[in-house]
C-alpha positions in Angstrom: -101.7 -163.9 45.2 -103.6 -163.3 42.0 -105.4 -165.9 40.0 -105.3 -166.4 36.4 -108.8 -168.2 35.8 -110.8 -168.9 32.8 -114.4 -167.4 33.7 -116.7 -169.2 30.7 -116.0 -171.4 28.0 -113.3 -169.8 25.4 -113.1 -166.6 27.8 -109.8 -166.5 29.6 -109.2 -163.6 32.8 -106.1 -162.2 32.0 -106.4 -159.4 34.7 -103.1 -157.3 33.7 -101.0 -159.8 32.0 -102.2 -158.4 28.5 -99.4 -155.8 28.2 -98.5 -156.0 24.3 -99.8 -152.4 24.0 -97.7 -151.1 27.1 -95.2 -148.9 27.5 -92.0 -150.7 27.8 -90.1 -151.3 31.3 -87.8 -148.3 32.5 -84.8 -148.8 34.1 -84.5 -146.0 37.0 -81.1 -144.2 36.6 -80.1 -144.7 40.4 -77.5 -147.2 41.3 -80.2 -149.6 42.7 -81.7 -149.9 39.4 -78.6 -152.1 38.7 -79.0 -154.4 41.5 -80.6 -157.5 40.8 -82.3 -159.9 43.8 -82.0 -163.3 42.6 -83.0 -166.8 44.0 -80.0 -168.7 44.4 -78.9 -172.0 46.0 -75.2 -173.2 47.1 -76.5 -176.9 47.7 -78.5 -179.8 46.4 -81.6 -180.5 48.3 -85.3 -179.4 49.9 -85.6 -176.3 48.0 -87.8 -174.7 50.9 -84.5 -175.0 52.7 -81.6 -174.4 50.2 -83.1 -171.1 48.7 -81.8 -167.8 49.1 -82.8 -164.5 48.2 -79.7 -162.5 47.2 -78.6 -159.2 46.2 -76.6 -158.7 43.0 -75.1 -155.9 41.7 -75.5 -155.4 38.4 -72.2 -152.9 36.4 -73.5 -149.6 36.1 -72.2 -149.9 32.0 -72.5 -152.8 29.8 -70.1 -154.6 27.5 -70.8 -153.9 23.8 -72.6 -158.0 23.5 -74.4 -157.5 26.8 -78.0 -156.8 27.1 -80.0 -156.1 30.6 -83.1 -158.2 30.8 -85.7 -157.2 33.6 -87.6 -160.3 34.5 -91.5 -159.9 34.2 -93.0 -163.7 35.0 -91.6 -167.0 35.8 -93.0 -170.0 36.2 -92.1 -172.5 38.8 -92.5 -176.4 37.3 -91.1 -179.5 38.2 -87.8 -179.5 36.5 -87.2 -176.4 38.8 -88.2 -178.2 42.0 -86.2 -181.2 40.7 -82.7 -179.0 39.2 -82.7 -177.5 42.9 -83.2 -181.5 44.9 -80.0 -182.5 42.5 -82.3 -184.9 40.9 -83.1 -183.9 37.4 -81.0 -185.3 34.4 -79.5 -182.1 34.5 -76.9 -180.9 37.6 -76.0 -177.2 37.6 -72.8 -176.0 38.8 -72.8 -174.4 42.3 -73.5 -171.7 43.1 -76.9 -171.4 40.4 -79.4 -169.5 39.9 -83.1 -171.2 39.8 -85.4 -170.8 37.0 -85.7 -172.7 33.9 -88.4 -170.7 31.9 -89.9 -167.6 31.6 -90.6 -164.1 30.0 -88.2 -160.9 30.3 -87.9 -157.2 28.5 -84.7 -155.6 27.7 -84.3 -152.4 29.0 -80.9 -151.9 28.0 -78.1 -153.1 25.1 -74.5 -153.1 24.6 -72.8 -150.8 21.8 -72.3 -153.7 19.6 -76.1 -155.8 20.0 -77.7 -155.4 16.5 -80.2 -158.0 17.2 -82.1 -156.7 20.1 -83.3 -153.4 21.3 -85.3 -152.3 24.5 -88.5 -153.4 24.2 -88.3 -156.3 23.2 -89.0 -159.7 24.8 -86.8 -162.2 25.4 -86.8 -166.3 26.4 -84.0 -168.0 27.9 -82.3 -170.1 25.3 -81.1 -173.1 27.3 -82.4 -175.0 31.0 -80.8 -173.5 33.5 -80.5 -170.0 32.5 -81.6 -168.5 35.4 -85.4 -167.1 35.2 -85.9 -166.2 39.3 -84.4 -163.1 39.4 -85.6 -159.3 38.7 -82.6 -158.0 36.1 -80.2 -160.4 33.9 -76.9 -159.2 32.3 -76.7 -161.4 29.4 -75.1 -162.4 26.0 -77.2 -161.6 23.0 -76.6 -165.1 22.2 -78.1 -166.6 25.1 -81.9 -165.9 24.9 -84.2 -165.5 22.1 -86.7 -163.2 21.1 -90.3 -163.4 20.9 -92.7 -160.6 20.1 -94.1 -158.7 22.8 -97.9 -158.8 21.8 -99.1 -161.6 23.2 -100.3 -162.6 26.8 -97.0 -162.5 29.2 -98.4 -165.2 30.9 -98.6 -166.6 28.0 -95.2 -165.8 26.6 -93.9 -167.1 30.6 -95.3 -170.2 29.8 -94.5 -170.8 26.0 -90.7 -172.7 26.0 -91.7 -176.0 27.8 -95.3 -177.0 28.2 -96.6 -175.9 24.7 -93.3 -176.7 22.6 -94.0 -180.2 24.4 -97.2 -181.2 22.9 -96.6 -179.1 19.5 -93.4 -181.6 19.4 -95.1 -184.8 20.4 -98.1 -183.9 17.8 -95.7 -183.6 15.5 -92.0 -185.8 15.4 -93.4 -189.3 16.4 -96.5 -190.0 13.9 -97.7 -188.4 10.9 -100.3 -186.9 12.4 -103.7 -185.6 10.6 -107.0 -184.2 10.4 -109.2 -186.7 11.8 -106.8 -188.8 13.1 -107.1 -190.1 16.8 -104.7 -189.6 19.9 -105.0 -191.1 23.2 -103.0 -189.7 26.3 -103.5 -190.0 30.1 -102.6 -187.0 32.7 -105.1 -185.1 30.7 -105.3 -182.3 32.7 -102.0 -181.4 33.2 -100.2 -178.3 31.6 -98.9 -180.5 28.6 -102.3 -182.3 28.4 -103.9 -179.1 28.1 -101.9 -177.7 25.9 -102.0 -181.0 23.5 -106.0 -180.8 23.9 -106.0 -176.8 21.8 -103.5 -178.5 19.9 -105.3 -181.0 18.8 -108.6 -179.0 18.6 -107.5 -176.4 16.0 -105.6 -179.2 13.6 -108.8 -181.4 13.7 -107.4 -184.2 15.7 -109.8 -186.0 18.0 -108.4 -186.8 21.5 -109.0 -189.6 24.4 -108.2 -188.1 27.5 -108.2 -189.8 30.2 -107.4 -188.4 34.0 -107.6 -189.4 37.8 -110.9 -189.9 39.6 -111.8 -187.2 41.7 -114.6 -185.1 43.7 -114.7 -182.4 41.2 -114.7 -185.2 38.2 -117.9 -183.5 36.3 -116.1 -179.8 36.8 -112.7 -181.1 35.5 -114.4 -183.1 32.6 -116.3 -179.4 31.6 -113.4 -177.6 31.8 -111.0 -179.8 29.4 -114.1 -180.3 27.0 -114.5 -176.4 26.6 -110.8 -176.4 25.6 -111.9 -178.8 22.5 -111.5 -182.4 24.5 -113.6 -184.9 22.4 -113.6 -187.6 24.7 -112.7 -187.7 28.8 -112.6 -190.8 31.1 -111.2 -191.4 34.1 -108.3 -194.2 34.9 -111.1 -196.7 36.2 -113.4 -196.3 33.0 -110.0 -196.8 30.7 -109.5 -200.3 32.0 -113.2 -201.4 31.8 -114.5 -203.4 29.1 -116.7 -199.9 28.1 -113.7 -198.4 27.2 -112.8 -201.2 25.0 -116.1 -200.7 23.3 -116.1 -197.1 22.8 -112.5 -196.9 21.4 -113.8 -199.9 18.9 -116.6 -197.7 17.9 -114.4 -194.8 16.2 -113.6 -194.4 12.8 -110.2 -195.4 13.2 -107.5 -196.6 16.3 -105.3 -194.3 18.0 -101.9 -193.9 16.3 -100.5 -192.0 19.1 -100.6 -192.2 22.9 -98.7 -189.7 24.9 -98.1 -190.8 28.5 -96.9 -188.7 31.4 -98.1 -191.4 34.1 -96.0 -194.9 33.4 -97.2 -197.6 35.5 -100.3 -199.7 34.5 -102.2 -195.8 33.1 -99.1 -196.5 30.2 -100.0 -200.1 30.2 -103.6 -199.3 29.1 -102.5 -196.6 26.1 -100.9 -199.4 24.7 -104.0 -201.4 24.5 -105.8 -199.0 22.4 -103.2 -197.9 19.8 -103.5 -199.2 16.4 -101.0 -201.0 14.3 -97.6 -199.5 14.0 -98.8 -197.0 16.3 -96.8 -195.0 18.9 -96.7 -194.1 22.4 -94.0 -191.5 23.5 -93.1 -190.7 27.3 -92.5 -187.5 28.3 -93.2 -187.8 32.2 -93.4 -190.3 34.9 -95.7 -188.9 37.4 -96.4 -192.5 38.9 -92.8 -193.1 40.0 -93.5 -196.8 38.2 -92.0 -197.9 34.6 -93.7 -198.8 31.7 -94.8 -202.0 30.9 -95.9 -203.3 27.7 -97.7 -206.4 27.0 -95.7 -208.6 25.0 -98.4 -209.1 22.2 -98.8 -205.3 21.5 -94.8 -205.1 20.7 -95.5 -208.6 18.9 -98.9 -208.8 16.6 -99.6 -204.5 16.5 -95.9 -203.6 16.3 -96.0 -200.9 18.6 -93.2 -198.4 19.0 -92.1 -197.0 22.4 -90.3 -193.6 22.5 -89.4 -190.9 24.6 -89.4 -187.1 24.2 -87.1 -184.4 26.3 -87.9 -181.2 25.3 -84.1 -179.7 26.6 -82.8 -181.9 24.6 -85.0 -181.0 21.7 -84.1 -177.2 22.5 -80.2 -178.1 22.9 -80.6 -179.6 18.8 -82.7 -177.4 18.0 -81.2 -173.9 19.7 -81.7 -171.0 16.6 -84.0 -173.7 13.7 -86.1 -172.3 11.8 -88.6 -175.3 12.9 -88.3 -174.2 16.5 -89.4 -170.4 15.0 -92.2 -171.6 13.3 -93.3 -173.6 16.5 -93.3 -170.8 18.8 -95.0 -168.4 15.5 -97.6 -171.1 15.1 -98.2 -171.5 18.8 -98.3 -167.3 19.2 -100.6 -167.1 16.1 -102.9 -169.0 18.2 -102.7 -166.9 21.4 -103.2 -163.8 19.2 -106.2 -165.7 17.7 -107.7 -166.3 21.4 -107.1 -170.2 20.6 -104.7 -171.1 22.5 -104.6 -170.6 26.5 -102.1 -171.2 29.2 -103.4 -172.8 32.1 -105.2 -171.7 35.4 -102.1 -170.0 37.2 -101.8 -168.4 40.4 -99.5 -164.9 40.0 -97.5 -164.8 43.1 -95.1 -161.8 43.9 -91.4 -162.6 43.7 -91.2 -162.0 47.2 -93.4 -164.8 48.2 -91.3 -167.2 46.2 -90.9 -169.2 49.4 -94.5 -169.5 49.6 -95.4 -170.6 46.0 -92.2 -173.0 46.3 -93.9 -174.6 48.8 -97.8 -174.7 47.4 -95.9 -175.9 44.2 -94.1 -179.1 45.9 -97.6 -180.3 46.8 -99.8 -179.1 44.5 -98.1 -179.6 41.3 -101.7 -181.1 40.0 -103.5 -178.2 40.6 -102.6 -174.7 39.8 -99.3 -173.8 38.6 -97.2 -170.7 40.3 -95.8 -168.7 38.5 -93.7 -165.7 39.9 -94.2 -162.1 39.3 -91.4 -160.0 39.1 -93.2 -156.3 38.1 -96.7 -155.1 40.4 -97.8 -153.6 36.9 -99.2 -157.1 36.5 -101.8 -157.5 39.5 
């Protein structure tokens, strides 16, 4: 297993997941280069029990709208773990492939494929496309391309955890240079990704995460991504709190809440009026409660964001191109950072699987399909 770690502020270890430059992937011209090993499952439930490793043979010729993908990083996240338990909003016909998101390089096109060429990288289009798996035959039509010099970890993570906090930043309040947002779960992927968000478009952020041993380290960590202000859930109900949101220029007008429970309670408190708080995650288990005077005297709006359902409006729009152009811009620019992964070989999926069930706070897996990359 092979850590992805930041080693100083603004200075990210990429190892060998830099491979813009490269030379791309070759397709050996024996039959087994045709044979794809895919994680697959045939029932609803634990996934370190329902997964399967399987072989499938991929046609020796395509069809003139096929392409063949080879898979180069996938992560695993928590739709994954929840698509494969039969519990996500989303219920995949069975027998499925597992793998919501991730980064691939065609290495091969049909006759007829004008719009792609080998080379080039690819993103799945829609949940559920299948990202676990070495090779993909595919329609043209069912991914979407994205250049190939940035990070691949980078590009592995781009579709859901960054597109989440551009879209939040953006959809629900007019958001602007030295405006305020608040958000708890600070320190997840999407909190992480809203904090270098927020930091390059001059927005100040609250962010506000779990007590813990390592408090100090985590609170150095999130500032050197451009975090203004961290506090832990005890210091956001305490009357300090109160006083130091008072003591800003303005109030938040935006609270994004991945918690619920009484963490969504407290956002509430601190927006302004007319202000905003949108859901995007329940890691709590417990709904959101609002106090009654907030909805009454500050007019406070409650909303939720999806971001498959964005991606299912929003499949080929030229706003979801200049999202993932800003947000590559960025990674170009060395502004804008996945987070801390662990790069596990595909063959050890069963492992990260596992780590990933319980550790889903800590370091995120992500599964490596090519050794070029350790």
């Amino acid at each position: 297993m092979r850590k992805f770690t930041r080693l100083s502020p603004g200075v990210f270890n990429f190892h060998k997941i830099w491979v813009g430059k490269q030379e791309p992937c070759q397709v050996r011209s024996s039959s087994n280069a045709r044979e794809s090993f895919a994680i697959t499952y045939s029932d609803f439930g634990d996934p370190r029990k329902v997964l399967r490793k399987e072989s499938i043979p991929m046609p020796t010729e395509l069809e003139s709208s096929q392409i063949l993908v080879k898979m180069l990083m996938a992560p695993i996240n928590p739709s994954d773990i929840n698509m494969i338990e039969g519990t996500y909003h989303i219920r995949p016909k069975l027998p499925s492939h597992v793998g919501n998101e991730g980064v691939g390089e065609v290495v091969d096109v049909g006759k007829s494929v004008e719009n792609f060429q080998k080379g080039d990288w690819v993103l799945p289009a829609h949940a559920g496309w299948g990202t676990w798996r070495t090779y993909a035959l595919c329609e043209e039509s069912s991914v979407q391309k994205i250049k190939n010099d940035i990070p691949v970890l980078g590009a592995a993570t781009l579709a859901v955890n960054p597109c989440t906090a551009y879209r939040m930043l953006k959809d629900f309040v007019p958001v602007k240079q030295g405006d305020i947002v608040i958000q708890n779960g600070a320190n997840s992927s999407v909190g992480q990704c809203v904090i270098q968000l927020a930091r390059e478009w001059g927005i100040t952020t609250i962010n506000i995460i779990r007590n813990r041993p390592d408090v100090d380290k985590l609170t150095s960590q999130l500032k050197d991504l451009g975090a203004t202000h961290v506090v832990t859930e005890e210091f956001a109900s305490s009357r300090e709190m109160r006083d130091m949101v008072a003591s800003l220029p303005k109030a938040p007008m935006l609270a994004l809440n991945c918690v619920g429970g009484k963490s969504a309670t407290e956002l509430t408190r601190f927006l302004g009026q007319n202000g905003v708080m949108v859901t995007y995650g329940g890691m709590s288990k417990k709904p959101v409660v609002v106090p009654t005077g907030a909805f009454i005297f500050k007019e406070i709006r409650l909303a939720g964001y999806w971001n498959t359902q964005w991606n299912a409006l929003n499949s080929k729009s030229p706003e979801k191109v200049k999202m993932y152009k800003d947000i590559c811009d960025l990674m170009r620019a060395e502004k804008f950072f996945p987070p801390e992964s662990d790069l596990v070989p595909f063959e050890k999926f069963e492992d990260a699987v596992a780590e990933a069930m319980v550790g889903f706070r800590q370091q995120k897996k992500v599964l490596v399909m090519d050794d070029k990359f350790f």
